[in-house]
C-alpha positions, 0 to 999 in steps of 0.5 A, a space after each residue: 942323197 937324202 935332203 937335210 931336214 930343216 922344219 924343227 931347226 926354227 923350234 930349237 932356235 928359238 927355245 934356245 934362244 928364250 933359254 939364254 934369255 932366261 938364264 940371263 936374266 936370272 943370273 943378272 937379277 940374282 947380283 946386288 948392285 951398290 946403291 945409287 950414290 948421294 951427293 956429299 956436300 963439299 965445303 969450300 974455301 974462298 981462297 982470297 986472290 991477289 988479282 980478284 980485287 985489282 980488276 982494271 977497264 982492261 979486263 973489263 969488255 963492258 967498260 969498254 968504249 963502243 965501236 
């Protein structure tokens, strides 16, 4: 029984290997991606609270007395 022989398979792997990697690359590099997005600048409402103003020394941990 004849032995396989093996000395050209590292060749066609790697040529294979650089061909994927090349079509790859041109595939990807042939797609347009959307520009990166910018920041829109939100308006916000200050919404007056009925408990922002009626804070007492029970909500207030620096107010409190040392221990």
């Amino acid at each position: 029984m004849p032995q396989l022989d093996t000395s050209t398979w590292f060749i066609t792997i790697v040529s294979s290997m650089v061909t994927l990697f090349i079509l790859f690359q041109l595939k990807i590099s042939s797609q347009t991606f959307p520009a990166a997005p910018s920041p829109k600048t939100v308006a916000t409402e200050m919404t007056k609270n009925p408990w922002e103003s009626k804070w007492t020394k029970i909500y207030l941990p620096l107010s409190l007395p040392q221990q």
